[in-house]
PDB file of N, CA, C, O and CB in Angstrom:
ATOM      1  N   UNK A   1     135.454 121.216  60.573  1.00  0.00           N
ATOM      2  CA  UNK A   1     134.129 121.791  60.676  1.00  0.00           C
ATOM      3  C   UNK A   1     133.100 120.675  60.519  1.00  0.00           C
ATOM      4  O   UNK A   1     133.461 119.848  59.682  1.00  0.00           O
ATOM      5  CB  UNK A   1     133.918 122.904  59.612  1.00  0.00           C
ATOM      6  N   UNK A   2     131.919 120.416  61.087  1.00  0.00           N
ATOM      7  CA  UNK A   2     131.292 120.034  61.401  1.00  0.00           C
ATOM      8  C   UNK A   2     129.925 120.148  61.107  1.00  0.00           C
ATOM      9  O   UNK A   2     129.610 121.313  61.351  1.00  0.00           O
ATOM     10  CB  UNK A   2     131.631 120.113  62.084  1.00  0.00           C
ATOM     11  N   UNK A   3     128.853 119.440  60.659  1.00  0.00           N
ATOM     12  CA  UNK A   3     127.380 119.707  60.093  1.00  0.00           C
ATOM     13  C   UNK A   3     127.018 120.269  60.679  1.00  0.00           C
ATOM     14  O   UNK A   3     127.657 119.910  61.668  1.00  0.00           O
ATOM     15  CB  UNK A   3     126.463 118.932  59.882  1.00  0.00           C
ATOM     16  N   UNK A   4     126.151 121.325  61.158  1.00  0.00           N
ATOM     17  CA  UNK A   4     125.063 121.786  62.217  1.00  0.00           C
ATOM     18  C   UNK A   4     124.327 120.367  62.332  1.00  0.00           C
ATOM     19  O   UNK A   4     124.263 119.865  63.454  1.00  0.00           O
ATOM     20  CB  UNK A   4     123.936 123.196  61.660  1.00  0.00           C
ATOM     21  N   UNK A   5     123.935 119.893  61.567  1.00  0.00           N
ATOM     22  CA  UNK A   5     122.899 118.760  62.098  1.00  0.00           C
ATOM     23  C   UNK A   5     123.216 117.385  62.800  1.00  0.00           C
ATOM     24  O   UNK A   5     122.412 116.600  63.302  1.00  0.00           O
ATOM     25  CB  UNK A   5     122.177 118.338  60.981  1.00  0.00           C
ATOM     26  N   UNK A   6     124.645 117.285  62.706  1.00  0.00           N
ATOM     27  CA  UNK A   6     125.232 116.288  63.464  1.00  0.00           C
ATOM     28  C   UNK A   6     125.490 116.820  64.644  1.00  0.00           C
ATOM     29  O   UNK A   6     125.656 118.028  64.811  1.00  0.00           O
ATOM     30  CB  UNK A   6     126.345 115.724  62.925  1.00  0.00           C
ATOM     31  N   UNK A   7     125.558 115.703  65.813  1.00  0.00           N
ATOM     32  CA  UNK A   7     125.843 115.923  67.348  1.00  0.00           C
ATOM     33  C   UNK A   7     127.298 116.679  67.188  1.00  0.00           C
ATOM     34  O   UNK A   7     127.355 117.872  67.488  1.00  0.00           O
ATOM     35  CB  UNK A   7     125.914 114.311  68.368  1.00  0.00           C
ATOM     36  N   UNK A   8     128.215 116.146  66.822  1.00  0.00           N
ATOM     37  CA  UNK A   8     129.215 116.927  66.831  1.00  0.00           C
ATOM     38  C   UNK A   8     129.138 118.686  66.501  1.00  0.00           C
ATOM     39  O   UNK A   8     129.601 119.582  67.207  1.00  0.00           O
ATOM     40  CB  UNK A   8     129.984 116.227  65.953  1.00  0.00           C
ATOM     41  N   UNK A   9     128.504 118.798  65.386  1.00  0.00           N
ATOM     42  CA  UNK A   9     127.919 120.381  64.904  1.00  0.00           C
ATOM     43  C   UNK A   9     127.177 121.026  66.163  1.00  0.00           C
ATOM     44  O   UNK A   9     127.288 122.145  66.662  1.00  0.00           O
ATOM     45  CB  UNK A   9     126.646 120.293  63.486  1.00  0.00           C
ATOM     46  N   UNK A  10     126.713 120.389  66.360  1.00  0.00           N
ATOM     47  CA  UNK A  10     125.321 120.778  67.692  1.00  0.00           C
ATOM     48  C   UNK A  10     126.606 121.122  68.927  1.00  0.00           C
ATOM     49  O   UNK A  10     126.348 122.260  69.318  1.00  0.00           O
ATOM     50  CB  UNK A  10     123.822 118.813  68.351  1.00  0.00           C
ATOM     51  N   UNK A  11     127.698 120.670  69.583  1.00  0.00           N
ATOM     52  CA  UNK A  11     128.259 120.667  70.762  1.00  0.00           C
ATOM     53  C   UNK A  11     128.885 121.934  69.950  1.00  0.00           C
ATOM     54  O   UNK A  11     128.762 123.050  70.455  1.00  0.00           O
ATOM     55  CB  UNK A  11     129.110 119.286  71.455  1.00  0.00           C
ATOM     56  N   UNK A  12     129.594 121.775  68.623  1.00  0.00           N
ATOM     57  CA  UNK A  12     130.960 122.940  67.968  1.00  0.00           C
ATOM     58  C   UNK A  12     129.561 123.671  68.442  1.00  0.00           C
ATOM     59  O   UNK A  12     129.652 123.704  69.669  1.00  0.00           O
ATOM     60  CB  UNK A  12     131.890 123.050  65.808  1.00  0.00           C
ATOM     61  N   UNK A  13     128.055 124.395  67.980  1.00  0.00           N
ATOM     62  CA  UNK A  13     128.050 125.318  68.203  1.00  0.00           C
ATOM     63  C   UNK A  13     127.615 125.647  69.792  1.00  0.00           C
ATOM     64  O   UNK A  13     127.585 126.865  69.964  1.00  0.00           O
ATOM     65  CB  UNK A  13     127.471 125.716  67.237  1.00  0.00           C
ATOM     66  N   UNK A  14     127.219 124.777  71.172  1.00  0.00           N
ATOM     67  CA  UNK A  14     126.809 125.201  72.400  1.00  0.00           C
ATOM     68  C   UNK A  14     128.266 125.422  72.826  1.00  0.00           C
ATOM     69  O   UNK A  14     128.376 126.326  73.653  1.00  0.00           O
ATOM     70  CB  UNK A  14     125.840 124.177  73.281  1.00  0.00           C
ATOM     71  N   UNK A  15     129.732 124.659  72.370  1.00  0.00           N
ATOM     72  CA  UNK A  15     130.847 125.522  72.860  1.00  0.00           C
ATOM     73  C   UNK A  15     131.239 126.766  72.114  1.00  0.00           C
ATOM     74  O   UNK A  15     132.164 127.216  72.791  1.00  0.00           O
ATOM     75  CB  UNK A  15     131.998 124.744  72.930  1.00  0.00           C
ATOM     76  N   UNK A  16     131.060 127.516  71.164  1.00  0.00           N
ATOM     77  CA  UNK A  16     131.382 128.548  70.755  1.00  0.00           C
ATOM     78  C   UNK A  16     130.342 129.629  71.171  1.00  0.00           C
ATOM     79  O   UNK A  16     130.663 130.818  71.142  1.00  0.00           O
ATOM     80  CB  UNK A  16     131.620 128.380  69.468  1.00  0.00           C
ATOM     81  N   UNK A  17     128.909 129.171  71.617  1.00  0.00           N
ATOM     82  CA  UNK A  17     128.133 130.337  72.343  1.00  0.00           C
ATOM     83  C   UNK A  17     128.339 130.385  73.601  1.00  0.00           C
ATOM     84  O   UNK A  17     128.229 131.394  74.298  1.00  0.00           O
ATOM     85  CB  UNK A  17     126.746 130.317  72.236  1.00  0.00           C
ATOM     86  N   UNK A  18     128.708 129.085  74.031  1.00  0.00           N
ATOM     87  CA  UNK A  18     129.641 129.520  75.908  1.00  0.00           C
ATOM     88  C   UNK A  18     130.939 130.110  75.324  1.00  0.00           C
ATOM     89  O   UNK A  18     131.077 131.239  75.797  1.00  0.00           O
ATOM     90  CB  UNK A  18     130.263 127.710  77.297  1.00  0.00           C
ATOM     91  N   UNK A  19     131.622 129.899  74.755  1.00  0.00           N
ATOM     92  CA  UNK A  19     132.792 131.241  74.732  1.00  0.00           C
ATOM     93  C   UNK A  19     132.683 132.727  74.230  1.00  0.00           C
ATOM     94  O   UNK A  19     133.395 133.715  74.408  1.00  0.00           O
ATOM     95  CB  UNK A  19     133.889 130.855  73.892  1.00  0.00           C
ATOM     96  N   UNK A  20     131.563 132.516  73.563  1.00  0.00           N
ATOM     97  CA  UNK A  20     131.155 133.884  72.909  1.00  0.00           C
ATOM     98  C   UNK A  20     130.488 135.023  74.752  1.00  0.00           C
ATOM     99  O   UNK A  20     130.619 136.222  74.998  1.00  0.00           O
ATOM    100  CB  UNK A  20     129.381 133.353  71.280  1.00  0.00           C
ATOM    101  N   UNK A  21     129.824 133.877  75.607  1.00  0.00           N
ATOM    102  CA  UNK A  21     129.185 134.336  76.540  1.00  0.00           C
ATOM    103  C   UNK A  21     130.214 134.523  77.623  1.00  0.00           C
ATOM    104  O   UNK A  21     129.541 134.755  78.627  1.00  0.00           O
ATOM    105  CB  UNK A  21     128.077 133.533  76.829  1.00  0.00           C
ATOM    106  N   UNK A  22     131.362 134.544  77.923  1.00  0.00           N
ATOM    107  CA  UNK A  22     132.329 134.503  78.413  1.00  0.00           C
ATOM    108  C   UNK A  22     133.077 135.439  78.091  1.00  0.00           C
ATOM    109  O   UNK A  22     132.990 136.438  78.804  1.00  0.00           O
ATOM    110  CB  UNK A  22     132.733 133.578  78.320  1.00  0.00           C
ATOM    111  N   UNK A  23     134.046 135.476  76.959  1.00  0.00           N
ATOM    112  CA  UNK A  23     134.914 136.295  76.334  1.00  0.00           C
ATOM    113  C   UNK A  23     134.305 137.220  75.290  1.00  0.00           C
ATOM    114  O   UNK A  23     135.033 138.142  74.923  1.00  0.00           O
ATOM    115  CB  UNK A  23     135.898 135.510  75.785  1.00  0.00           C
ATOM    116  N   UNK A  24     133.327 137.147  74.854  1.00  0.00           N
ATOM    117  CA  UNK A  24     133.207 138.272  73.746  1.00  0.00           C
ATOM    118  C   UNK A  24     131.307 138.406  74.473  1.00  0.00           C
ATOM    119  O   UNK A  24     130.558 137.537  74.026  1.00  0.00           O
ATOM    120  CB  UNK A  24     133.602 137.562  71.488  1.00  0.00           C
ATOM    121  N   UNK A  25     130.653 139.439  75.509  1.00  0.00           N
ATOM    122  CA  UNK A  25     129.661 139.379  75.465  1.00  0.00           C
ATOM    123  C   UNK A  25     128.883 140.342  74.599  1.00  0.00           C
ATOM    124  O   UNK A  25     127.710 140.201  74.251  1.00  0.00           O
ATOM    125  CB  UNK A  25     129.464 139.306  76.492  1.00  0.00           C
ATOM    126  N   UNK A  26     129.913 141.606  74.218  1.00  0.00           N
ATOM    127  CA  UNK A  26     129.329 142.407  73.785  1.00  0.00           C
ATOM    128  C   UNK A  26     129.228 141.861  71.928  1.00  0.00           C
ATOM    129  O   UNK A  26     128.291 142.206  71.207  1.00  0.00           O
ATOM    130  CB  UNK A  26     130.056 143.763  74.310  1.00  0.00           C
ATOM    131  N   UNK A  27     129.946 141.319  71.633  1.00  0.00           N
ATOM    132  CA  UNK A  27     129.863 140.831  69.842  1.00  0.00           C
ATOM    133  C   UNK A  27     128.200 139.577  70.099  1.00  0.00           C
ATOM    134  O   UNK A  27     127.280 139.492  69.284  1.00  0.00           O
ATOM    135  CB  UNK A  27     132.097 139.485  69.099  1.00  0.00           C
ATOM    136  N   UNK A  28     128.271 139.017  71.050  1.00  0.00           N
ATOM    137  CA  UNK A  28     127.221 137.889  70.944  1.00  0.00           C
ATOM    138  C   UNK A  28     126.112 138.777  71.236  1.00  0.00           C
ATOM    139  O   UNK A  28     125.048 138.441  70.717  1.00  0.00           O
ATOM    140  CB  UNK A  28     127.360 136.521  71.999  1.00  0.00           C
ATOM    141  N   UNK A  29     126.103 139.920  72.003  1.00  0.00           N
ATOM    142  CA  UNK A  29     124.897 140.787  71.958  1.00  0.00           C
ATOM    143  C   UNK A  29     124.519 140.913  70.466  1.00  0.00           C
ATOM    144  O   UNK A  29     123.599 140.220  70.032  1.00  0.00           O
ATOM    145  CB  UNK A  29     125.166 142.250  72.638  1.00  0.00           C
ATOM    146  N   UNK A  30     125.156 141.726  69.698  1.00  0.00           N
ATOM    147  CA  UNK A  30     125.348 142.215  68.363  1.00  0.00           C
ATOM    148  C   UNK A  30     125.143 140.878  67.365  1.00  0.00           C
ATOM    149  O   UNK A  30     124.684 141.130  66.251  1.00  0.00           O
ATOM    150  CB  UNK A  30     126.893 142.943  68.236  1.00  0.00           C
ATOM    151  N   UNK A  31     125.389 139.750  67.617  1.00  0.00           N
ATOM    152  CA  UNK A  31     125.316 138.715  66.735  1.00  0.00           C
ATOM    153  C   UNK A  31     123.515 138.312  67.074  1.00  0.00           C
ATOM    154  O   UNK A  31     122.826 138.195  66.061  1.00  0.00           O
ATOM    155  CB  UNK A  31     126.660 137.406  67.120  1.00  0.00           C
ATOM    156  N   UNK A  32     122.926 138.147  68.210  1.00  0.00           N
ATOM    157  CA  UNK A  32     121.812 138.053  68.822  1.00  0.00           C
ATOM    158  C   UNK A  32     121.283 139.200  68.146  1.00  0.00           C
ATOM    159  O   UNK A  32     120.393 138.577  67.567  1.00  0.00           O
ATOM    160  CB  UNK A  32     121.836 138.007  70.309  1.00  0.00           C
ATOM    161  N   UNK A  33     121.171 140.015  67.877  1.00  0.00           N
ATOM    162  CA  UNK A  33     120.271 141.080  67.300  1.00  0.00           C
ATOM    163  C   UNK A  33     120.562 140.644  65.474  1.00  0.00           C
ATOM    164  O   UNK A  33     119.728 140.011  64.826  1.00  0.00           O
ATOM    165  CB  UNK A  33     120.882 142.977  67.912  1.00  0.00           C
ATOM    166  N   UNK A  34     121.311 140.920  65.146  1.00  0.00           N
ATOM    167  CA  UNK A  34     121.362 140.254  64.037  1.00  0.00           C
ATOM    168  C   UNK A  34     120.836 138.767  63.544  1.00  0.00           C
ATOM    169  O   UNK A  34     120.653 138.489  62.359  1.00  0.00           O
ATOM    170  CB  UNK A  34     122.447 140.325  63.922  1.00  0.00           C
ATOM    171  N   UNK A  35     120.666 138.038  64.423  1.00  0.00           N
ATOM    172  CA  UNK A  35     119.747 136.679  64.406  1.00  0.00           C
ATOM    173  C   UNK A  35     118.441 137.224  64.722  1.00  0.00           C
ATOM    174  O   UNK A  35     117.690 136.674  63.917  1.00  0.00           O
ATOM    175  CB  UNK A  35     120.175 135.431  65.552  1.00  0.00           C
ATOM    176  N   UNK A  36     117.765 137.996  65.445  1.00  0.00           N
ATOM    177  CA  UNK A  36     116.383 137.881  65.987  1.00  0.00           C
ATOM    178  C   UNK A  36     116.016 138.496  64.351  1.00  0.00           C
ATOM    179  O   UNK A  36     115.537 137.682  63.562  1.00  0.00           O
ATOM    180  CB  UNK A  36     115.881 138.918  67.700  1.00  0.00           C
ATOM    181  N   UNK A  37     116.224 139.771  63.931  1.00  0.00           N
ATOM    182  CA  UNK A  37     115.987 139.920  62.466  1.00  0.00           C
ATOM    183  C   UNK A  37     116.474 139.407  61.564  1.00  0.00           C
ATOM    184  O   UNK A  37     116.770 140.166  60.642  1.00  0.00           O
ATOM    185  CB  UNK A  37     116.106 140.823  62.092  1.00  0.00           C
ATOM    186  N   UNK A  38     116.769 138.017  61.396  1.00  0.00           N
ATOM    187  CA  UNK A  38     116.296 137.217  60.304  1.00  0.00           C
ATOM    188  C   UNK A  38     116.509 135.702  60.771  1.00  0.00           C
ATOM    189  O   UNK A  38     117.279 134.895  60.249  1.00  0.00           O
ATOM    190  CB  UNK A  38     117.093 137.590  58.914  1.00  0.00           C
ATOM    191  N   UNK A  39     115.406 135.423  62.199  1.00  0.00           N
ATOM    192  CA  UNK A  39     115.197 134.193  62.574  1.00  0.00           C
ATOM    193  C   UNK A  39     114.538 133.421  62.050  1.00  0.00           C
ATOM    194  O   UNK A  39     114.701 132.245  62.378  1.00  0.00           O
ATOM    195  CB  UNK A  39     114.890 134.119  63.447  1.00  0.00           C
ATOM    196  N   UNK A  40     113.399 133.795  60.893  1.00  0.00           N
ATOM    197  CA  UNK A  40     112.870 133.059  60.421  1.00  0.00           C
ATOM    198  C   UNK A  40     113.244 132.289  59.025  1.00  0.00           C
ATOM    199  O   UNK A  40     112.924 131.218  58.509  1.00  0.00           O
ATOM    200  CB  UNK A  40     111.981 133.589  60.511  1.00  0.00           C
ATOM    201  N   UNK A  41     114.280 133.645  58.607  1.00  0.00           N
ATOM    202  CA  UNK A  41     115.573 132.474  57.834  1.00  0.00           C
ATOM    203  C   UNK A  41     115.891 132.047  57.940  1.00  0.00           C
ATOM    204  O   UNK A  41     115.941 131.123  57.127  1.00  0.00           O
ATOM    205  CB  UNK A  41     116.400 132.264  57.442  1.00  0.00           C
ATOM    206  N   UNK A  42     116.832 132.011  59.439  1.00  0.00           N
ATOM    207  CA  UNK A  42     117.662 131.062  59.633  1.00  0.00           C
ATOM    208  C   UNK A  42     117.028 129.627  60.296  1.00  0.00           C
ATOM    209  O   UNK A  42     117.718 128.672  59.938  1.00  0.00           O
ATOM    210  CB  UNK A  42     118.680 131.691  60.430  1.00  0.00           C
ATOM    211  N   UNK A  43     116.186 129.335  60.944  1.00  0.00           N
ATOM    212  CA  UNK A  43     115.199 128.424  61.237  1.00  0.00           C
ATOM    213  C   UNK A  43     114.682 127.773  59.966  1.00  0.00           C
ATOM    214  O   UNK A  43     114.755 126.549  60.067  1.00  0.00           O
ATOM    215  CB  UNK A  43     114.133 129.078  61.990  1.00  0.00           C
ATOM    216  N   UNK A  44     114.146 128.209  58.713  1.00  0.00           N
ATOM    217  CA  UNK A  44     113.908 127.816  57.970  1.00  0.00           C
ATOM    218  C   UNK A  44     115.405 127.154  57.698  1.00  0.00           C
ATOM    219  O   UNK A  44     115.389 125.965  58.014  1.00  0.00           O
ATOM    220  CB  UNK A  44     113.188 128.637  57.261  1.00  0.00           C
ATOM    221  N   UNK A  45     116.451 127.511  57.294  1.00  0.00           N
ATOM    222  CA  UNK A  45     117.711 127.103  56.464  1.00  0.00           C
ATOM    223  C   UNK A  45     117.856 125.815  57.491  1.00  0.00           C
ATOM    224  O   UNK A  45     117.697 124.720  56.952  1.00  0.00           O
ATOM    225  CB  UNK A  45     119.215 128.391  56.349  1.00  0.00           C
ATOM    226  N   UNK A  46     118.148 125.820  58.956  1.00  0.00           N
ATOM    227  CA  UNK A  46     118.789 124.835  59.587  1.00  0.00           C
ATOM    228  C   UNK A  46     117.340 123.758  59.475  1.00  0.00           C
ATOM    229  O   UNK A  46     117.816 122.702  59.892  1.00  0.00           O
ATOM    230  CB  UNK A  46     119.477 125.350  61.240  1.00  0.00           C
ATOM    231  N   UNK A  47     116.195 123.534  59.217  1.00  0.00           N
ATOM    232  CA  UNK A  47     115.328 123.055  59.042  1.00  0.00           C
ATOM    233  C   UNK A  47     115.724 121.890  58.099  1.00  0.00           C
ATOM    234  O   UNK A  47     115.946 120.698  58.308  1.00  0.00           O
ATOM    235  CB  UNK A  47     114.476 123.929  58.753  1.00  0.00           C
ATOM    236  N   UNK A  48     115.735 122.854  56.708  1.00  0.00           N
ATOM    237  CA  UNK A  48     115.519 122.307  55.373  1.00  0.00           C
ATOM    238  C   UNK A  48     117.105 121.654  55.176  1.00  0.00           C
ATOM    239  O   UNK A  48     117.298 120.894  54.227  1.00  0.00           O
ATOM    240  CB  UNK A  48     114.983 123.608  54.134  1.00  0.00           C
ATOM    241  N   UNK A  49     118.125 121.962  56.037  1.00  0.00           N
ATOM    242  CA  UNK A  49     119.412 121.304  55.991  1.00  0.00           C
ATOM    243  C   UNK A  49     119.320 120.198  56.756  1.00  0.00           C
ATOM    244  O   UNK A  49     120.058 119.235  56.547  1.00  0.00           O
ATOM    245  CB  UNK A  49     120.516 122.100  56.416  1.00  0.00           C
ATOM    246  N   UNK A  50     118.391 120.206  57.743  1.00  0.00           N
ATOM    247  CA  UNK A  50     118.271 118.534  58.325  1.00  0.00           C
ATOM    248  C   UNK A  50     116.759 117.633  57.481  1.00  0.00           C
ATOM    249  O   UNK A  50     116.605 116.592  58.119  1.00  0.00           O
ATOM    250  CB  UNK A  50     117.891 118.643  60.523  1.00  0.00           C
ATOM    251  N   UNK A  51     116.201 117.677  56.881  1.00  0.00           N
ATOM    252  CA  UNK A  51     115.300 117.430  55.583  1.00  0.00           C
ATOM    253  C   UNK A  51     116.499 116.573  54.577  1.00  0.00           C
ATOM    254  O   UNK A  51     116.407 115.392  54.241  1.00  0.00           O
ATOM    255  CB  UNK A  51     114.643 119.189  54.767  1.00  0.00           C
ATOM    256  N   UNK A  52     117.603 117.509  54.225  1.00  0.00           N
ATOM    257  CA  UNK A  52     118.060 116.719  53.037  1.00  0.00           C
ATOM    258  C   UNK A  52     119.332 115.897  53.663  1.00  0.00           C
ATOM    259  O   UNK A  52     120.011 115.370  52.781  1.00  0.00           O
ATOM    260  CB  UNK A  52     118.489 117.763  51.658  1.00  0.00           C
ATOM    261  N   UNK A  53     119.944 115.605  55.422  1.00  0.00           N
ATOM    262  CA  UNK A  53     120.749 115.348  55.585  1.00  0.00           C
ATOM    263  C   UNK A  53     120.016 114.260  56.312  1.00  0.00           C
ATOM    264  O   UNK A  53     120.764 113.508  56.938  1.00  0.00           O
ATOM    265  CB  UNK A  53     121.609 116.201  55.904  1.00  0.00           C
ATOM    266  N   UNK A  54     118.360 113.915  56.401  1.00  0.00           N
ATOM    267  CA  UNK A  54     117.908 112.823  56.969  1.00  0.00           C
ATOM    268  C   UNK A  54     118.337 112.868  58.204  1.00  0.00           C
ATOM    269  O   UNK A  54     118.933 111.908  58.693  1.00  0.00           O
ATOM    270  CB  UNK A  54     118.221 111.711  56.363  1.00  0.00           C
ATOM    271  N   UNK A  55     118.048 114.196  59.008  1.00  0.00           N
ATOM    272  CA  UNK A  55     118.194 113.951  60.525  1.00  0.00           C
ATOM    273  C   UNK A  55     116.257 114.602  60.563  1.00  0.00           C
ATOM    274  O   UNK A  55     115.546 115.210  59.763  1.00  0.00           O
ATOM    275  CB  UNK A  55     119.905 115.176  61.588  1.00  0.00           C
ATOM    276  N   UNK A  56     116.113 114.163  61.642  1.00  0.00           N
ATOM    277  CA  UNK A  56     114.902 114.941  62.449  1.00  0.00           C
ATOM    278  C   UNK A  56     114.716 116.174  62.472  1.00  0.00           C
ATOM    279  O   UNK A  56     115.555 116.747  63.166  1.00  0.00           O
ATOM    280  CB  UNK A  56     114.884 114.788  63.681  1.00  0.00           C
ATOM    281  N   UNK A  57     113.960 116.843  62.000  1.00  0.00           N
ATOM    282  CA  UNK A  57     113.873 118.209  62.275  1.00  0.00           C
ATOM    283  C   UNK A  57     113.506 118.432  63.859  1.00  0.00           C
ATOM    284  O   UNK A  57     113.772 119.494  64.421  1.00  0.00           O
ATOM    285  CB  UNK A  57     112.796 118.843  61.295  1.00  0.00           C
ATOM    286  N   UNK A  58     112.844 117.286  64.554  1.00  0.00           N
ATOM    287  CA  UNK A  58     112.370 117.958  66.054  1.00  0.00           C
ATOM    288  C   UNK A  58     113.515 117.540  66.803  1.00  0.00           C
ATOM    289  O   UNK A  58     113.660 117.878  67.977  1.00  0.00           O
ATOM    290  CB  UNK A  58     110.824 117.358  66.834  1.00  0.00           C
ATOM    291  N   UNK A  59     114.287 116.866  66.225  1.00  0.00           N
ATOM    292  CA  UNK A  59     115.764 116.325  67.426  1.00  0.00           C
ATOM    293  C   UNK A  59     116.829 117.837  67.027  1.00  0.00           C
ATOM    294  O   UNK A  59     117.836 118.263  67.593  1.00  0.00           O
ATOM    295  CB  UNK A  59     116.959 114.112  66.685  1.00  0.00           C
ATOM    296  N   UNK A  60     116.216 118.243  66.058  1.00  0.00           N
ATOM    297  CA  UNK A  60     117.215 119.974  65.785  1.00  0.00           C
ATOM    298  C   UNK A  60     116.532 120.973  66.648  1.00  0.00           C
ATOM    299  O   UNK A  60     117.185 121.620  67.467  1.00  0.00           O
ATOM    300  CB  UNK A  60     117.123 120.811  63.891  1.00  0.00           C
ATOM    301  N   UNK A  61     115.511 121.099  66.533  1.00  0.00           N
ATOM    302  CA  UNK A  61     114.568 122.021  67.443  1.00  0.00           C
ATOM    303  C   UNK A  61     114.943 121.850  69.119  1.00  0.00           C
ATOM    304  O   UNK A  61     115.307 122.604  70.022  1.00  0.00           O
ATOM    305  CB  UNK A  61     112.838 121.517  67.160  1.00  0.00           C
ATOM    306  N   UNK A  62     114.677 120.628  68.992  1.00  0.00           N
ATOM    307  CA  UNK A  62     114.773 120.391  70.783  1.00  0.00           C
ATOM    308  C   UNK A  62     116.481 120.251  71.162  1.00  0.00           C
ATOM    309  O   UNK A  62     116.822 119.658  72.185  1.00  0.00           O
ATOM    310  CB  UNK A  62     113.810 118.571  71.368  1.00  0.00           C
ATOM    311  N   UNK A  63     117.484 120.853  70.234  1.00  0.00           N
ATOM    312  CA  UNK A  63     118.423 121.007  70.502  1.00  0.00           C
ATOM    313  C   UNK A  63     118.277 122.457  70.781  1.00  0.00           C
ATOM    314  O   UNK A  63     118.154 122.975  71.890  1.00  0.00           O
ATOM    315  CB  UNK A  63     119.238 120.486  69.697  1.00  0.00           C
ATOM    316  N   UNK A  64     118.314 123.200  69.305  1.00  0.00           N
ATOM    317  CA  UNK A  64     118.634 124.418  69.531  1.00  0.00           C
ATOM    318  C   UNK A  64     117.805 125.305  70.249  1.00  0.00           C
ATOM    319  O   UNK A  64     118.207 126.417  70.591  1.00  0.00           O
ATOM    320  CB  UNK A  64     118.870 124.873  68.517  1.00  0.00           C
ATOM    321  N   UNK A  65     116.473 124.810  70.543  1.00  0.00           N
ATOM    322  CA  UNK A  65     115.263 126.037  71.185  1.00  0.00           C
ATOM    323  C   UNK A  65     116.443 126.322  72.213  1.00  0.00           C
ATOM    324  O   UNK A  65     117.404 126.723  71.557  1.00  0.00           O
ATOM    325  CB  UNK A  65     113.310 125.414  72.037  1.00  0.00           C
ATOM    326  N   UNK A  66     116.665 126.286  73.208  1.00  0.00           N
ATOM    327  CA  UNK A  66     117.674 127.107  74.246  1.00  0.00           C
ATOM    328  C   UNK A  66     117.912 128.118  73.337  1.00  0.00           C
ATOM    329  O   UNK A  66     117.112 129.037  73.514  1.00  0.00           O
ATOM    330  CB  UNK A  66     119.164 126.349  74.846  1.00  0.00           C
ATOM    331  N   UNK A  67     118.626 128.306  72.509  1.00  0.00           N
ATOM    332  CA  UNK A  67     119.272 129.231  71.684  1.00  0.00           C
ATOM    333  C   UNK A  67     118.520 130.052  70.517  1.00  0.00           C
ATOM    334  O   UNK A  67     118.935 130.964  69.802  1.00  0.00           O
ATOM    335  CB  UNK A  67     120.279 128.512  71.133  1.00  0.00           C
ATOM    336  N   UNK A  68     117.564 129.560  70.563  1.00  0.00           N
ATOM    337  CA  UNK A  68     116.462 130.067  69.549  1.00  0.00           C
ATOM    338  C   UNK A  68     115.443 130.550  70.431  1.00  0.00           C
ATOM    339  O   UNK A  68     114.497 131.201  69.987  1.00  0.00           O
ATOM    340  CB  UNK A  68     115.841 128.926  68.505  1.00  0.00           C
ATOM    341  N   UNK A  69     115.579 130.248  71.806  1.00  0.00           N
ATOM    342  CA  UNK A  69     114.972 131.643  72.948  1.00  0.00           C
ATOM    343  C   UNK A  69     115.511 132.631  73.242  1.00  0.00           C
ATOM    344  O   UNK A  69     114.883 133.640  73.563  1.00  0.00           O
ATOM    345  CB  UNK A  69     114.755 131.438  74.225  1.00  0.00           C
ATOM    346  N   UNK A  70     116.885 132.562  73.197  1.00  0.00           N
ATOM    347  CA  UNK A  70     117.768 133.669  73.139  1.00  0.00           C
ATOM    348  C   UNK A  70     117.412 134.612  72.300  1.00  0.00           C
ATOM    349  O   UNK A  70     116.982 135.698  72.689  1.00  0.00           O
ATOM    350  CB  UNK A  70     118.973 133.343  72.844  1.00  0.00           C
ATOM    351  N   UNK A  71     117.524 134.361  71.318  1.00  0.00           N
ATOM    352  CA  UNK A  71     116.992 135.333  70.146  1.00  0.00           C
ATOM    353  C   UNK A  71     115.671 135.882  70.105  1.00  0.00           C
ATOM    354  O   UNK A  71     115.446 136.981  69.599  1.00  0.00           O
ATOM    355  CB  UNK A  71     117.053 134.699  68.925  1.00  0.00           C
ATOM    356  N   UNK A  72     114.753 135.129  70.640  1.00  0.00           N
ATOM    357  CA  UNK A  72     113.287 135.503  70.462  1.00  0.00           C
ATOM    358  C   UNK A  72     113.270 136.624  71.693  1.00  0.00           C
ATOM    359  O   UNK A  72     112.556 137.620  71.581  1.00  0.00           O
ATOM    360  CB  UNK A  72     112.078 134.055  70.649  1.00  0.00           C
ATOM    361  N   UNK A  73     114.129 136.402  72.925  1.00  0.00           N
ATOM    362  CA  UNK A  73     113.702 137.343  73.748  1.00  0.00           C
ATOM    363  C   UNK A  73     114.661 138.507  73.846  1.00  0.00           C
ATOM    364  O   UNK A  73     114.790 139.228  74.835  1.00  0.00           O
ATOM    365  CB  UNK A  73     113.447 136.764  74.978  1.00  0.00           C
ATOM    366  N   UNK A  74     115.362 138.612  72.624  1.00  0.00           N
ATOM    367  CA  UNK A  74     116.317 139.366  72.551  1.00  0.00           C
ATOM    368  C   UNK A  74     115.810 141.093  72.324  1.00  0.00           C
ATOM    369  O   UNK A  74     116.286 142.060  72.920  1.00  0.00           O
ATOM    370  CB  UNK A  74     117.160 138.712  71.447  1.00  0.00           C
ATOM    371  N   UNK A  75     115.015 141.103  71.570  1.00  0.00           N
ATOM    372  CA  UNK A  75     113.994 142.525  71.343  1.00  0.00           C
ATOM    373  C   UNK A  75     112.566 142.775  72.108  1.00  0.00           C
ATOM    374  O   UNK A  75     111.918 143.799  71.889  1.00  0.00           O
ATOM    375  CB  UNK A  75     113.518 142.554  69.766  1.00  0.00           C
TER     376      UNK A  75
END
């Protein structure tokens, strides 16, 4: 397992949301609704985890926004 804030963390999670979008669409629906109500937790958490791991917070952003539009346009 892998940091979220390291490149490696960042690919573990764009390959597990292409397989989630593939093989499981209806659980990543259900996981997507469950993220849009409580995105601003979780944005905060992956934030403040690259803060104390001395990565960039905007090299995390401009990773995950793809995936953090997902969610926003999910409702």
């Amino acid at each position: 397992m892998y940091s979220l804030t390291s490149s490696d963390g960042l690919r573990q999670v764009k390959n597990m949301i292409g397989k989630f979008i593939l093989e499981k669409p209806k659980e990543l629906g259900r996981i997507l609704e469950d993220a849009y109500e409580n995105r601003g937790i979780i944005q905060g958490l992956i934030e403040n985890k690259a803060k104390r791991e001395g990565v960039s917070v905007d090299a995390i952003r401009k990773a995950l926004d793809p995936y953090l539009m997902l969610i926003n346009r999910k409702k």
